[in-house]
N, C-alpha and C positions, 0 to 999 in steps of 0.2 A: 471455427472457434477452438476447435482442439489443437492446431496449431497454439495460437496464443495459450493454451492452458499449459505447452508445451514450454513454450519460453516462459511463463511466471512460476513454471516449476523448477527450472533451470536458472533462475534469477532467486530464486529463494532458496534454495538446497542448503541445507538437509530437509527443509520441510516440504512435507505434502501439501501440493495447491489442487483444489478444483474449482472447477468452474459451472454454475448453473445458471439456467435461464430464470429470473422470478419478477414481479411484478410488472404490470396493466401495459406498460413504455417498453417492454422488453431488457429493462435490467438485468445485467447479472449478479449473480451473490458470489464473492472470491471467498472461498472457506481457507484457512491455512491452518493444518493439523502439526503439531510437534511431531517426530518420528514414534514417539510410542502411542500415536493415533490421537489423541488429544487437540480439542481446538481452542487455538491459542490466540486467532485473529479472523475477523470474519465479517465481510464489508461488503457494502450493495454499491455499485459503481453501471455507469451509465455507459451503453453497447459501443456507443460513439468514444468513449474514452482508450478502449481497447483495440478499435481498430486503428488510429491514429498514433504514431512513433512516438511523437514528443510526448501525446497523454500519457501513453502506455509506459513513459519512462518514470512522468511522474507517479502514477497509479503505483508501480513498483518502489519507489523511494519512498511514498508513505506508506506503504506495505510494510519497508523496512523497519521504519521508523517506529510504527505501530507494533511492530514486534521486539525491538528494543525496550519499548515503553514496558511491556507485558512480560518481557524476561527479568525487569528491575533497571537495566543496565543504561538505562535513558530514563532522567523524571520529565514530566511535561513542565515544569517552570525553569528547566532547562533548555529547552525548544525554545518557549516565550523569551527567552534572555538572546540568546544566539540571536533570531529572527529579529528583537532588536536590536540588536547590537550591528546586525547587518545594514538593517536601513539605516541606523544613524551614522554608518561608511557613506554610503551612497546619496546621502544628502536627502532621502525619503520622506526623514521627519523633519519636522519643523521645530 
């Protein structure tokens, strides 16, 4: 595990990641603090997601994403637009 708490802090920088074990399924909680110690994003994510590349990739992009949201610099009816806008490329919708 502290490898992986390795690379989600090296995938996030400047920010502090850690990683703990919490609830009944073996969950972990991803804390992510601003540099001047402050938590600015902080998600409960499933053990299997972090051992696994692709998850782990996703887990990290909405990571980002989540802290975009929380700095201003992303609103969420921005996401909603995009992520439509994507499937109506891709022939998704109807």
């Amino acid at each position: 595990m502290e490898s992986i708490s390795l690379l989600l802090g090296e995938a996030l920088s400047p920010y502090q990641v850690t990683l703990t074990t919490s609830g009944v399924q073996g969950e972990c909680l991803v804390t992510v603090k601003n540099p001047a110690g402050a938590i600015v994003v902080e998600r409960e994510v499933d053990r299997a997601q972090l051992t696994d590349k692709r998850s782990l990739v996703d887990v990290v992009d909405c990571l980002h994403r989540d802290l975009m949201i929380a700095e201003g610099r992303l609103e969420p009816s921005v996401i909603a637009a995009l992520r439509n806008a994507a499937l109506t490329r891709t022939g998704a919708v109807a």
